[in-house]
C-alpha positions as CSV (number, residue, x, y, z in Angstrom):
1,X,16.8,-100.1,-45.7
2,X,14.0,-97.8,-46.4
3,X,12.3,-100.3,-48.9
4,X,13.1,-103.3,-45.7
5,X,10.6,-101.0,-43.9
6,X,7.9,-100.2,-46.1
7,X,7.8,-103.7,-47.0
8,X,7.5,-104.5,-43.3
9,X,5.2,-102.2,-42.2
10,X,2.8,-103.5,-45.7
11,X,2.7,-106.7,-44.7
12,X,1.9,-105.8,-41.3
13,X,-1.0,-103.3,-42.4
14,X,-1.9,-106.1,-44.6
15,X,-1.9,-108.7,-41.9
16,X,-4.0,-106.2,-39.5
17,X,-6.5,-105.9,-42.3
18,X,-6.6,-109.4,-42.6
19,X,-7.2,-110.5,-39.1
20,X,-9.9,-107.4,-38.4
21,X,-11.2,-108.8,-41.7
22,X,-11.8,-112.5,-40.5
23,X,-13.2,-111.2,-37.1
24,X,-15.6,-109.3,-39.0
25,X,-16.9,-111.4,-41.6
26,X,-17.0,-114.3,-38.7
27,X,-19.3,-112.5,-36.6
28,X,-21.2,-111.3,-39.0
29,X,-22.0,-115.0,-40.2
30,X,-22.5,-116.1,-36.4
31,X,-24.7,-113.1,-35.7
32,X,-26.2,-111.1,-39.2
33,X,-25.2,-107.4,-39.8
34,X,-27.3,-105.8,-37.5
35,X,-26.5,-108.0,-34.5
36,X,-23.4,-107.4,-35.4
37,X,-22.7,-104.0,-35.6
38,X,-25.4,-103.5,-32.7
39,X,-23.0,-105.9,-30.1
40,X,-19.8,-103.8,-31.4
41,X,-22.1,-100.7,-30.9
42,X,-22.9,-101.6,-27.5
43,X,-19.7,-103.3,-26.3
44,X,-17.6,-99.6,-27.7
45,X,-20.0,-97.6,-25.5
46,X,-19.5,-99.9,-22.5
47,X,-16.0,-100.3,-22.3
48,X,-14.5,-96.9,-24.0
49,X,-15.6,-94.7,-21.0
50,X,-13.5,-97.4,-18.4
51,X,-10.6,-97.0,-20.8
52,X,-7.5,-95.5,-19.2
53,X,-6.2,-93.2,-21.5
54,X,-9.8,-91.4,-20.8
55,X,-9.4,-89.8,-17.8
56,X,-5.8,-89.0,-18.5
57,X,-7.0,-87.2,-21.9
58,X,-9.9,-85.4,-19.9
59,X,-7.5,-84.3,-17.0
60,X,-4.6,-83.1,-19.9
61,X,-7.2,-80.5,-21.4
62,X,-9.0,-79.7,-18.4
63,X,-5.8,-78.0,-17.0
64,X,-4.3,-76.9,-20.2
65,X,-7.0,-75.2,-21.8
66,X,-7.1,-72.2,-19.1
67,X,-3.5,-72.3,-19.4
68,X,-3.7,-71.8,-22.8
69,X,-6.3,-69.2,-22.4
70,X,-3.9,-67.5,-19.8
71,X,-1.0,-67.5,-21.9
72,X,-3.1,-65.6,-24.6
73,X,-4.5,-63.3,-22.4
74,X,-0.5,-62.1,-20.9
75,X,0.6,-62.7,-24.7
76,X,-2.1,-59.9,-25.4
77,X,-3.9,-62.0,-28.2
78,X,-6.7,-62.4,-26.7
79,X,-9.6,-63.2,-28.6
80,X,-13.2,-63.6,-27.5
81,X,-14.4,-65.8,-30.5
82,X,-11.2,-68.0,-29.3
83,X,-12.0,-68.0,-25.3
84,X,-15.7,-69.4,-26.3
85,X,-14.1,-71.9,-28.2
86,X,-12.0,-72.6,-25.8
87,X,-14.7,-72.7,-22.9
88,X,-16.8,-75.0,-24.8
89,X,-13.7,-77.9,-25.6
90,X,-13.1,-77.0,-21.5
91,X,-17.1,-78.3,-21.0
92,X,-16.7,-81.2,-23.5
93,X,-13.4,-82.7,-22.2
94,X,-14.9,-81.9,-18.6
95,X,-18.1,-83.8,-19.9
96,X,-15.8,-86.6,-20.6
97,X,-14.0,-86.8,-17.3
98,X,-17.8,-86.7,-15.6
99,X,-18.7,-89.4,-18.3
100,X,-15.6,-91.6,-17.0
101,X,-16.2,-91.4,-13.3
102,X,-20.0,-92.2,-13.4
103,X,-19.1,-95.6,-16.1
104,X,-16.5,-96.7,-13.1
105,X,-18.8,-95.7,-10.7
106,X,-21.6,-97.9,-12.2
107,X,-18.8,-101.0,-13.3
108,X,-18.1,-101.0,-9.1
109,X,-21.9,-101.1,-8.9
110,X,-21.9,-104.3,-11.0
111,X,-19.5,-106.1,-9.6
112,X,-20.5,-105.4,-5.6
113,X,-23.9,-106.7,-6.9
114,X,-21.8,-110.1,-8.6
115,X,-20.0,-110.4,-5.3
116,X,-23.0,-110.4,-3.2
117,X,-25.3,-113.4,-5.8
């Protein structure tokens, strides 16, 4: 059974491979390297931010990490180097949630304007 599985999940890794493989070469040869990798670039930085699983990542540390910080503080490990790291992941993943809300906020922007030509 265990070799069924590693077999399966080979091929399937090897398929994956496969497939990203052909996308890539076949937009490389429609569009060059640097087009390429520049449309990726662009359509990753447009799309990531309206992702679901962004907001739902933000929110998770956003509440947690003062919990966390809480829990140390009652657990009496608290640790100052640890509560500035802690503060700063806060900012980033609160960065992140601020970072989703104005990409929605500008995709409703879009599309009102679609709606209206």
């Amino acid at each position: 059974m265990h070799t069924f599985v590693a077999v399966y999940l080979a091929i399937g890794f090897l398929l994956g491979l496969a497939l990203f493989g052909w996308l890539a070469v076949s937009a490389i040869r429609r569009h060059g390297v640097r087009n390429a990798v520049r449309g990726a670039t662009r359509t990753y930085a447009e799309e990531l931010p309206l992702y679901w699983r962004v907001p739902v990542a933000a929110w998770t540390f956003v509440i947690a990490l003062p919990l966390i910080a809480a829990w140390a503080i009652v657990n009496g490990d608290w640790d100052p180097v640890g509560a500035i790291f802690l503060a700063l992941l806060w900012l980033l993943y609160f960065g992140l949630l601020r970072w989703h809300w104005a990409a929605k906020g500008r995709a409703r922007q879009r599309n009102r304007l679609r709606q209206v030509e």
